[in-house]
N, C-alpha and C positions, 0 to 999 in steps of 0.2 A: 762922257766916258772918262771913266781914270786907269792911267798905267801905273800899277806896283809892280817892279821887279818881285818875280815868289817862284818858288821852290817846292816840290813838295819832295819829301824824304817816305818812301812808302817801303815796306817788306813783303819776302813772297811769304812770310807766318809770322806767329808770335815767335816769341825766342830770338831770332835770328840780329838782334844787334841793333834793330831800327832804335831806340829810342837812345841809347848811348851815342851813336851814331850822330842821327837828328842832333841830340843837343852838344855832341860836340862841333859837327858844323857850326850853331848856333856861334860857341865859344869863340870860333876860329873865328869868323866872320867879324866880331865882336872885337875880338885883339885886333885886326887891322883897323881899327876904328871905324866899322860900319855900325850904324843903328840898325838894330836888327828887331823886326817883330815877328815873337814864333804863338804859332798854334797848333791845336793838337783836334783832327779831326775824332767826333765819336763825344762820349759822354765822359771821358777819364776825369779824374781832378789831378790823381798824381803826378804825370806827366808835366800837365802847365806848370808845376809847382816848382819842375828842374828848369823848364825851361824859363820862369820868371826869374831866376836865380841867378840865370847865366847870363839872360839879354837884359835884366833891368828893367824891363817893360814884362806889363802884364799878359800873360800870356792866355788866349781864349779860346774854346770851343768853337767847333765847325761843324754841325751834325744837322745836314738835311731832312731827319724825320722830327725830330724835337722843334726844330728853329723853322723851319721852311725853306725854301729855297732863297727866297728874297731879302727874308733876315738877317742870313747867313751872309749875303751878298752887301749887305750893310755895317755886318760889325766889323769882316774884314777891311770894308772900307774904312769904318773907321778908326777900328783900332791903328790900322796901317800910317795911318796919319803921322805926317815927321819923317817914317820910317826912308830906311835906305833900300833894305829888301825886307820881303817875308818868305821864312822859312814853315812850311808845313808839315809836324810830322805826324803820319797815317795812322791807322787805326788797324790790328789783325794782319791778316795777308791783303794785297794791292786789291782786290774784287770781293773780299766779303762782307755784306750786307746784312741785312736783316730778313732773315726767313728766306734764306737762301737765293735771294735779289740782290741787285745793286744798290737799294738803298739805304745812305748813311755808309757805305764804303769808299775807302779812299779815293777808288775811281772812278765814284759817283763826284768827290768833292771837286776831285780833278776837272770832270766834263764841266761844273759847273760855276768855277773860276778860271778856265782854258788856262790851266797851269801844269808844266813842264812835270814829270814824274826823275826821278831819280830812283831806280830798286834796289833795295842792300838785299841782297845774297848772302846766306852762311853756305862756306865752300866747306863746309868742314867734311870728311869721310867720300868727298866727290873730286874729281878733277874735271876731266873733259864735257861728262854729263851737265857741268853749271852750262855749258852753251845752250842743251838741250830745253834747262829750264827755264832759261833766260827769254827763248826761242819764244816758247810757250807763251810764256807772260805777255811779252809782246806783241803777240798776235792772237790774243784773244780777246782784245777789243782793240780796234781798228782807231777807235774817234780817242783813246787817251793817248798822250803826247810824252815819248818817252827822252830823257835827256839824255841818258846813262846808264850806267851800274853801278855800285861799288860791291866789291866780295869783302867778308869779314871773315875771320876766322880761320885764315890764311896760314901757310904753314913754312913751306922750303920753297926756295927761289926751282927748283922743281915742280911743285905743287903748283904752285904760279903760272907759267908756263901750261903746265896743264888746263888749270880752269882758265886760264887765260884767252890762248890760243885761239881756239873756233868763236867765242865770244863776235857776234855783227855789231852792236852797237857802242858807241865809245864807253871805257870803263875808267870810272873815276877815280876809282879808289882798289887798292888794296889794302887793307888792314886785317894785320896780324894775328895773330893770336895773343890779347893781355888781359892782365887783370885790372887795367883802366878801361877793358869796355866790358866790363861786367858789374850791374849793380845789385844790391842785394833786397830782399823781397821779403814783406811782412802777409796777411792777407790783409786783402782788400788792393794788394798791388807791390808797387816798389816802395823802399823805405819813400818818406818826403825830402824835401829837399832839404838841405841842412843837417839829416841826418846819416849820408854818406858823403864823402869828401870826397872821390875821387871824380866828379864829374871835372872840378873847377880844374883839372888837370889835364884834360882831355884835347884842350886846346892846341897846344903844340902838339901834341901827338898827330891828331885829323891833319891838321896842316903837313905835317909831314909822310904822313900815309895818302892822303886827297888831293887832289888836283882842283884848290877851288878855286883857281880862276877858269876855270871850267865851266864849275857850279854858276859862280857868277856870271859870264857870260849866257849860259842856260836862261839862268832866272830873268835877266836883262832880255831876251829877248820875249819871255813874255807878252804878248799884246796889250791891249786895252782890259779891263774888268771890263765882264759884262752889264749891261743894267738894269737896276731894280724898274718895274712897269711906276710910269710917271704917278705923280700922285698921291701915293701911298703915307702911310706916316708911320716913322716909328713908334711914334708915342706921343700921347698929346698932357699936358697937364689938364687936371681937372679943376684949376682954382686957383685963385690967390692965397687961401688956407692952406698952411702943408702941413703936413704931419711929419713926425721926429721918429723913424724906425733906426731902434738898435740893433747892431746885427755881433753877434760871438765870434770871436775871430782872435781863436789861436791855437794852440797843439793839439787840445782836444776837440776843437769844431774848427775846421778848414775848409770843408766843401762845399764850395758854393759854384756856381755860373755866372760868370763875372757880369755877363750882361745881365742877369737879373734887379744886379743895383744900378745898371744905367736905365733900366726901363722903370725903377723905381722913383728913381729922381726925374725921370721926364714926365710920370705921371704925381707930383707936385711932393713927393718925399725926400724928409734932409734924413740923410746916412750918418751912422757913427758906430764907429766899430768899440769893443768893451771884450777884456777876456775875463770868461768864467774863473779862469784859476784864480786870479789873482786881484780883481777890479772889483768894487762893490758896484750894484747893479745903475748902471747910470740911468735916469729921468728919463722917460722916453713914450711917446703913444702906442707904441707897439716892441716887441722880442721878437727875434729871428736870431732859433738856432739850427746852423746846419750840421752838416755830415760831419764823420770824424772818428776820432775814436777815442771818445769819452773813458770806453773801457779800461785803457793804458793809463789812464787818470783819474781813478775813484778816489783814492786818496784826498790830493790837493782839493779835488772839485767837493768832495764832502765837506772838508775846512774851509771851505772859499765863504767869506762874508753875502757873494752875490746869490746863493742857496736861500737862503732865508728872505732874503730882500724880493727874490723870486717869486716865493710864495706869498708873500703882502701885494705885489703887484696881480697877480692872479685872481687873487682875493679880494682884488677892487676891480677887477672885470677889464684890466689892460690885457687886451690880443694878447699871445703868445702864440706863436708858429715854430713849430720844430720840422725836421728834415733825417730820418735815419738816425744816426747818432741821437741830433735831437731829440728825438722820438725816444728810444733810451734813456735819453739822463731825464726826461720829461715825465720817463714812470716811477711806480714806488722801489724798485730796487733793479739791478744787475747783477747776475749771477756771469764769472767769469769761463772762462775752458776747463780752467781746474777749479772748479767747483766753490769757490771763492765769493757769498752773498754780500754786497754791499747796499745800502739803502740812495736812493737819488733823493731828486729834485721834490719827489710825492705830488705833481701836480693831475694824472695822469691814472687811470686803475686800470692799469697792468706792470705784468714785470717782465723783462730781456734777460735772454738766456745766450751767453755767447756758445757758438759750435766749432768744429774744427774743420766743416768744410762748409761752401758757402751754402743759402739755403734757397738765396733766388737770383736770379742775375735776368733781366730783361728786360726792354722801355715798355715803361705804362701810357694807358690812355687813359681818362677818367673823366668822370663830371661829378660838381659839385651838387649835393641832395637839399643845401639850405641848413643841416646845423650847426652852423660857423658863422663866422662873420662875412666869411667870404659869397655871402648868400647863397642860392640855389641856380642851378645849368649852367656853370660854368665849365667851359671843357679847357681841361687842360693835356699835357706831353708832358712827360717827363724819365727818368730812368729809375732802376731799383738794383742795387747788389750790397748783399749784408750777410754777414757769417752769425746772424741772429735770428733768435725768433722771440717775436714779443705775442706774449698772452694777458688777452685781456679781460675785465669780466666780466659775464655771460650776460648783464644786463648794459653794457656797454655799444657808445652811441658811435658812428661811423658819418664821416664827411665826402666819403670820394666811395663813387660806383664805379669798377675800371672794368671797359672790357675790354683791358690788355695787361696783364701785370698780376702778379701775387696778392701783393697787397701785405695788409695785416691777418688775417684773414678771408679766403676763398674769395677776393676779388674785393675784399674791402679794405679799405684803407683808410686815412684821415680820421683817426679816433682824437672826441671833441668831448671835454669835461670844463665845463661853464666858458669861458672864455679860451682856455688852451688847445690849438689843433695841431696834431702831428701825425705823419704817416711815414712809412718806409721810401714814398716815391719823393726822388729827386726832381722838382718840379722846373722846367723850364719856362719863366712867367711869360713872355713875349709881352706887347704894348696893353692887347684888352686885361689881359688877366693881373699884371700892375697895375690897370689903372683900377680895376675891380678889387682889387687889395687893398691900395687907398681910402677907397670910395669906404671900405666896409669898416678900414681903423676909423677914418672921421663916425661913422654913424654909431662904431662904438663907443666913443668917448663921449657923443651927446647923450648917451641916452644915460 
């Protein structure tokens, strides 16, 4: 058994402050000289993006439908490693799930790292009623472990008082009403990190509105982590051969699952990162492009020497994998919101049309049908939301049958032109399906 000091930072909705919140704990926590490892239950990317900003450590996904239970209970563990505490922040409001279930909701992640809850509250247009709601939250599942409250949103030492007052459980925090806890939002989420400033400032503020020696003492009593059933492996290598996957990685491709490159490297692959803007295409057995948003960068990515170099690699039958974005700059053109054609990558026959509201948001399930590298019945998880739609053409071949998810079309996804496969879904690899990744770059290169 291991004891991490952890926290989780949950909301009773979106909106209400959690994630500003979450990462300024993170910050405060951080200036006192704690190492702090933060995670972000659910499938987000943008979130970890603040939160690796603030702690310095990578910040990872927590999501019991994608990862499984025991996964999940592993990369915590891992990640945690070094760490002094971990901080968790939730996903939605405290209990929402998937398909109106517990799971993959914050209080599913709670049940299943017996980790303390903290609920940020916006008290904003309510006084005495925040008891009411608080009341609620808390007694509507018996088995989650509540530490606290903070209210945000907070007004006059009146207002205080108010939502204050009838409050049963200790209250952390109040935090006021500013414009350091509000960040500002593109689609597909919140700017990324680096492109608002005011997180790095939030530090002394939470400290001075939070009571985290509170927080900490909370976290600190934590138990034991539960444990993975004996046995098990995360991933095994498959050989003294390894294979050399590139992966994209910078403004216009950022979203990934960080555990996807640990599971890559356990099953015998060496990692190297390479940005489309500006790198010509490095040597490698295989491309991995993920998520992102290529569209904010037609321009540079059109000029980029790694476009062309692209297509020779393709043209020799090295894998290529895309991911959403990917999948984008992987066809023959992008058409912008405002109406705006630019030409991509061409490796791919179809073309993405950006929209103004999203067109699918929801986790996929899928198996692989055998036209890819990645051979045939593979089953994978993973997540889908894009403000695009890619059309492709009509004699166009497909890699993933989902029977859960949009897809590219009516349930199909993983559109595969000689060696390139890309689809909408954000795949979460886990140990078999890395090592089946592997397995399928080596038997491409022999052949």
């Amino acid at each position: 058994m291991t004891r991490i000091p952890r926290i989780i930072i949950a909301g009773t909705h979106s909106g209400c402050g959690k994630t500003t919140t979450a990462s300024g704990i993170m910050a405060a926590l951080k200036a006192r000289g704690l190492k702090v490892q933060p995670f972000k239950v659910g499938p987000d990317f943008i979130d970890p993006s603040h939160h690796t900003a603030v702690c310095k450590r990578q910040s990872r996904n927590l999501d019991p439908f994608m990862m499984g239970e025991d996964n999940l209970i592993r990369t915590f563990e891992s990640a945690s490693e070094g760490a002094d505490i971990a901080v968790i922040e939730g996903v939605m409001g405290l209990f929402d799930g998937i398909d109106a279930s517990e799971v993959s909701s914050t209080a599913h992640v709670a049940k299943i790292l017996d980790a303390p809850v903290v609920l940020v509250v916006d008290v904003k247009g309510m006084s005495r009623s925040a008891a009411a709601l608080v009341k609620g939250y808390t007694e509507f599942d018996r088995d989650v472990k509540f530490a606290g409250v903070i209210l945000t949103k907070g007004g006059s030492e009146k207002h205080r008082a108010g939502a204050c007052g009838a409050i049963d459980i200790p209250i952390l925090g109040w935090i006021p009403k500013s414009d350091l806890m509000s960040v500002e939002s593109r689609h597909l989420g919140l700017f990324m990190a680096g492109e608002d400033s005011k997180l790095k400032d939030t530090a002394s503020f939470i400290e001075e509105h939070c009571n985290l020696d509170a927080v900490i003492a909370a976290a600190n009593g934590a138990g034991d982590v539960p444990k993975t059933p004996t046995g098990a492996d995360a991933g095994a290598k498959t050989g003294s051969e390894s294979v050399k996957v590139a992966i994209a990685m910078d403004d216009a491709f950022c979203f990934y699952y960080r555990d996807n490159f640990d599971y890559l490297k356990a099953a015998g692959a060496e990692i190297l990162f390479f940005s489309p803007l500006t790198d010509r295409l490095p040597k490698a057995d295989a491309y991995y492009f993920g998520g992102g948003y290529p569209e904010l960068h037609l321009a540079k990515l059109q000029d980029s020497p790694c476009r062309n170099d692209l297509k020779k690699a393709a043209d020799a039958g090295i894998p290529v994998f895309g991911e959403c974005g990917g999948l984008m700059w992987l066809g023959r053109s992008i058409t912008t919101a405002d109406g705006k054609t630019c030409k991509t990558a061409g490796l791919l026959d179809s073309e993405s049309v950006m929209h103004t509201r999203f067109q699918a948001l929801d986790y996929s399930i899928g198996t692989t049908c055998g036209n890819s590298f990645l051979g045939k019945g593979l089953g994978f998880r993973g997540h889908e939301f894009h403000y695009s739609r890619t059309v492709a053409d009509a004699d166009a071949r497909f890699d993933y049958i989902l029977s859960r998810g949009k897809g590219i079309d009516g349930g199909m996804d993983g559109l595969v032109c000689g060696s390139v496969l890309a689809g909408y879904t954000h795949l979460y690899f886990g140990p078999e399906f890395a090592v089946k990744f592997v397995d399928g770059i080596k038997k491409s290169n022999k052949q």
